[in-house]
C-alpha positions as CSV (number, residue, x, y, z in Angstrom):
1,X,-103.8,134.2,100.3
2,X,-106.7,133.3,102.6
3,X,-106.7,130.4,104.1
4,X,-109.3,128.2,103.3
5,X,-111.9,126.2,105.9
6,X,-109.8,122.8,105.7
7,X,-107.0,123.9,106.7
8,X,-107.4,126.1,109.3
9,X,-109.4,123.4,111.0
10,X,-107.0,120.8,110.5
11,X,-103.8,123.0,111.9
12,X,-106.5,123.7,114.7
13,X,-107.5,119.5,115.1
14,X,-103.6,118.7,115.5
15,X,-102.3,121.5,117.8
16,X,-101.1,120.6,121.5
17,X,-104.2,121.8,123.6
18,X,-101.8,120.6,127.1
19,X,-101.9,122.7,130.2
20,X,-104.0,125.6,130.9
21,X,-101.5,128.2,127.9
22,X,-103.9,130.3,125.9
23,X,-101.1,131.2,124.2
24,X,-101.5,129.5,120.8
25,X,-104.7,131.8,120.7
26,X,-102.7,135.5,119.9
27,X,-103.7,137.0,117.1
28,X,-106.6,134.7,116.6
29,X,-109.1,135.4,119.3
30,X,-109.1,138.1,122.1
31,X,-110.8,138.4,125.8
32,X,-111.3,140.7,127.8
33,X,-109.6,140.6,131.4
34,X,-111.9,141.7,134.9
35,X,-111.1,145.0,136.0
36,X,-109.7,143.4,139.8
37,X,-107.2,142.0,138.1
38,X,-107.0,138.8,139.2
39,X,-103.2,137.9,139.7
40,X,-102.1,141.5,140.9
41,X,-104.7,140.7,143.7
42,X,-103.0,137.1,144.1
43,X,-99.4,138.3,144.4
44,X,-100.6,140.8,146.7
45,X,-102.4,138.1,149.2
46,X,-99.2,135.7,148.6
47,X,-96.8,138.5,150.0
48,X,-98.9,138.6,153.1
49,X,-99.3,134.8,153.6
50,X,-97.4,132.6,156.1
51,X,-98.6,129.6,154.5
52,X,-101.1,129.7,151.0
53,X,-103.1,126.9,149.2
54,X,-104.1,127.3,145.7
55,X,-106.8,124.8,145.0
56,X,-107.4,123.2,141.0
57,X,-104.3,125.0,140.4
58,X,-103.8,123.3,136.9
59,X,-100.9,123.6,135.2
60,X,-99.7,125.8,137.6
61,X,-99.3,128.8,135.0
62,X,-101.2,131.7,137.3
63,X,-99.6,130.7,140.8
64,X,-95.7,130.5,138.2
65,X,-96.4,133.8,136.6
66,X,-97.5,135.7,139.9
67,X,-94.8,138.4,140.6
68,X,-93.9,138.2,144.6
69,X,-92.8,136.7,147.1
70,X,-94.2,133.3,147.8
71,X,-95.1,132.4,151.7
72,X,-93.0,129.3,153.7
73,X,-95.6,127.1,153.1
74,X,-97.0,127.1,149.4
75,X,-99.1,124.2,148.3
76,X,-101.0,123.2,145.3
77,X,-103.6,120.7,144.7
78,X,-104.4,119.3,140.9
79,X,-106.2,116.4,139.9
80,X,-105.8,116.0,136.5
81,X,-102.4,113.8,135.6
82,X,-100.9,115.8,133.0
83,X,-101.7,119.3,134.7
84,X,-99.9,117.8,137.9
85,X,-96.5,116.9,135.6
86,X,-96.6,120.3,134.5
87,X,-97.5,122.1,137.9
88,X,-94.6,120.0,139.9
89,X,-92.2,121.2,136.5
90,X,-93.1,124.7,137.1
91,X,-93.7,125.4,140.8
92,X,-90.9,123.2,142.5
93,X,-88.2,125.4,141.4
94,X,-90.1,128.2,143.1
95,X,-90.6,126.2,146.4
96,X,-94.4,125.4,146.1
97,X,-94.8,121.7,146.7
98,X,-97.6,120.1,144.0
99,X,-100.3,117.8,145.7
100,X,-101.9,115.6,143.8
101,X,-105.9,115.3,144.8
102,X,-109.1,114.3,143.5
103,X,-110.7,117.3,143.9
104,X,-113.6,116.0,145.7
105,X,-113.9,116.7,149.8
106,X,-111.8,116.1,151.9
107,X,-108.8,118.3,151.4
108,X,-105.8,116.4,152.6
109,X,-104.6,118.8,154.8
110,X,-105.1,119.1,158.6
111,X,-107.4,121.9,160.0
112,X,-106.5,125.6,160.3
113,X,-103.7,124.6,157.8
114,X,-103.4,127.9,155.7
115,X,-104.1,131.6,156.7
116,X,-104.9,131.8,152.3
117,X,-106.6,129.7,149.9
118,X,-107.0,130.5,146.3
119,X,-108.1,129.3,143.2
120,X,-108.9,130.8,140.1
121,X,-111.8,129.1,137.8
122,X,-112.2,126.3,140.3
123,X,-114.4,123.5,138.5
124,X,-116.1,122.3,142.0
125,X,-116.0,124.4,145.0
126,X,-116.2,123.0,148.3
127,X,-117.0,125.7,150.7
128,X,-116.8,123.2,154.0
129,X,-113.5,122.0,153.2
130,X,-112.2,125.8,152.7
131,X,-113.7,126.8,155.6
132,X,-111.9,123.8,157.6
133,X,-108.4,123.8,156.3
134,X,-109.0,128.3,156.4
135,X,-106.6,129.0,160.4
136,X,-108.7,131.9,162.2
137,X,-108.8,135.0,160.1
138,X,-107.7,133.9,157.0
139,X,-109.2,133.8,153.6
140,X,-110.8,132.9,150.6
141,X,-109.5,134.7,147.6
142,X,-111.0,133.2,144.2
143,X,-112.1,134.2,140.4
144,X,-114.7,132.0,139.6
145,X,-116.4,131.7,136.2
146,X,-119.9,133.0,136.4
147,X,-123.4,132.3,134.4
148,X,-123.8,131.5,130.7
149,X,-120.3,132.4,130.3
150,X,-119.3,131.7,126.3
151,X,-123.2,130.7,125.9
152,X,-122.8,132.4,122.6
153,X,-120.8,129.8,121.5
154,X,-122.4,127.0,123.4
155,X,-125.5,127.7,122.0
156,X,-124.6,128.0,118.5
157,X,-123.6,124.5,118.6
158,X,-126.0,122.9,121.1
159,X,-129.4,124.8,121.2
160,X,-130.9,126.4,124.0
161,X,-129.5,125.9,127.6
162,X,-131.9,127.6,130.0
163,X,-131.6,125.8,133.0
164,X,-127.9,125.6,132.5
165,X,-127.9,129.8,132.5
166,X,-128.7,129.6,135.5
167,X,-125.7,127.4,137.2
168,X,-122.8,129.5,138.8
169,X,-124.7,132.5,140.0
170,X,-122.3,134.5,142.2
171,X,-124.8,135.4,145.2
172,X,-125.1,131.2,145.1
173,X,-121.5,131.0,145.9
174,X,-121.9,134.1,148.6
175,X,-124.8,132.2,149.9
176,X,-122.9,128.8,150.4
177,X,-119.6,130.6,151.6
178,X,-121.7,131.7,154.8
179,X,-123.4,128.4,154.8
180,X,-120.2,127.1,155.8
181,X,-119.5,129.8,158.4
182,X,-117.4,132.1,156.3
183,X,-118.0,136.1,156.0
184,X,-118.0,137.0,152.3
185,X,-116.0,140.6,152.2
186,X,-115.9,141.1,148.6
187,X,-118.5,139.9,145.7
188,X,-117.2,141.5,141.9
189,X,-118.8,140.4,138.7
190,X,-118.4,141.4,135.1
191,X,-118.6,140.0,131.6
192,X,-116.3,140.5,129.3
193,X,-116.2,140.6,125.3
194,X,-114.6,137.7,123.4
195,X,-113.6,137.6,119.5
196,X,-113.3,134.1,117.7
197,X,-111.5,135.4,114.5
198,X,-111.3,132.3,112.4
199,X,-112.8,129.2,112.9
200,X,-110.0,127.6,113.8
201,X,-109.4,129.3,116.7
202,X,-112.8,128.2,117.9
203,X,-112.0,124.5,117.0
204,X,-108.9,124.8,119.0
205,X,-110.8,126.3,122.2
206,X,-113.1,123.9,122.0
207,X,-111.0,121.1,122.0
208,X,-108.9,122.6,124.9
209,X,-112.2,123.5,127.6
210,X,-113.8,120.1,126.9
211,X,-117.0,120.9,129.1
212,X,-118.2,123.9,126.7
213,X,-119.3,121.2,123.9
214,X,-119.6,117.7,125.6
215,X,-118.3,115.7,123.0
216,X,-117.1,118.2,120.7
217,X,-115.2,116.7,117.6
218,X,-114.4,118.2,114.2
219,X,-116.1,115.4,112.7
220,X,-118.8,115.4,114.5
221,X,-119.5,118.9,114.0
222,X,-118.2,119.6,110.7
223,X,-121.3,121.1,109.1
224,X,-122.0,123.0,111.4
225,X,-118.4,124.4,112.0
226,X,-118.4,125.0,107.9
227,X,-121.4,127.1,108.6
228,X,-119.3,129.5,111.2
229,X,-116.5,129.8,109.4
230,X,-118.9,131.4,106.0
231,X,-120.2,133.4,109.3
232,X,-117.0,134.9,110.4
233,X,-115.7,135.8,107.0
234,X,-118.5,137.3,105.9
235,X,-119.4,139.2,108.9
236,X,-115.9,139.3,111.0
237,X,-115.3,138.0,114.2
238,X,-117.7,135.8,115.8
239,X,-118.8,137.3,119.6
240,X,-119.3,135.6,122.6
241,X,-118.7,136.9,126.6
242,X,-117.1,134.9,129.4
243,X,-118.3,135.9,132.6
244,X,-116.0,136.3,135.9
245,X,-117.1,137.3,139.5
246,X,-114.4,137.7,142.3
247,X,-114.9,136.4,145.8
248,X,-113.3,136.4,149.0
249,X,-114.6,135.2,152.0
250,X,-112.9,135.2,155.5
251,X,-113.2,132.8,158.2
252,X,-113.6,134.3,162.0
């Protein structure tokens, strides 16, 4: 039997949205992953290291499920409480130590610290501070999200959002990474296809990346949540694209 509106939103209004685990997604929506791929590239780098930084490293779930051999010195920063429980839970075992930070400049780490820094969908990136903590020759290797990614969604719910289309260009990035003396070897970008297919998958997202919707409640946006769910049922999934750019930059 199909369930109805009310109840896949209210399974969707009570489910754990802890961490950074898409997991509770599967068989509900789908995304498309960049072609780089993004943590092969990362265990790569890591196997190479002598001593690696992963910056806004939340819950610690990409650096955890990398597949290699980690460098002496692996360090992660998070700023969020709850992500930095779960980071320490996960990473300690595999000898990363969990830093708890702000994320706002400086770093707290000593210059020339790390021969790698990574991060992957940083919310804030300060390109000085990498630059600084960066030893000669090492690098910056990052996924960041790009323009008007899941505007599809957005939109739906809050309007139009031109001047917000144009935040998180990748040649901005580029431009800022040699603004703090840093030679960008590698610029990728790509959008991918997403599939919402029932509305409580879309309540859930929502409630987990909090800056899609500012404010986003089921209450609050019941009418207009009723009206996607009579969308997607009678015209199947509901569509949206993330967008993803790759960067690394190395310091001279």
């Amino acid at each position: 039997m199909e369930r109805t509106f009310e109840e896949l939103v209210a399974e969707a209004a009570e489910a754990s949205v802890d961490g950074w685990d898409f997991s509770w997604l599967d068989g509900r929506a789908t995304e498309e992953r960049p072609s780089w791929g993004y943590q092969r590239l990362l265990g790569e780098r890591l196997a190479r290291a002598s001593a690696a930084l992963d910056v806004q490293t939340g819950g610690g779930e990409v650096l955890a499920a990398v597949a290699a051999d980690f460098p002496r010195t692996l360090v992660a920063t998070e700023s969020w409480p709850p992500n930095v429980a779960r980071a320490t839970a996960l990473l300690h075992p595999l000898g990363a130590v969990v830093v708890a930070d702000p994320d706002e400049p400086p770093l707290p780490f000593a210059d020339g610290s790390f021969d790698l820094v990574t991060s992957r969908h940083p919310v804030t990136v300060w390109w000085s501070e990498i630059a600084r903590v960066l030893s000669p020759g090492g690098s910056y290797l990052a996924q960041h999200v790009g323009p008007a990614s899941v505007f599809e969604l957005v939109e739906y719910f809050l309007g139009p959002q031109p001047q917000a289309r144009l935040a998180r260009r990748p040649e901005d990035d580029a431009d800022a990474a040699r603004a703090a003396g840093l030679e960008v070897v590698d610029l990728r970008s790509e959008r991918l296809r997403i599939e919402f297919r029932d509305i409580g998958a879309v309540v859930w997202f929502l409630r987990k990346v909090i800056w899609m919707v500012p404010g986003f409640t089921v209450e609050g946006h019941r009418e207009r949540l009723r009206e996607l769910d009579a969308l997607i049922r009678a015209e199947g999934p509901f569509v949206a694209h993330s967008a993803r750019f790759l960067v690394e930059a190395r310091k001279p």
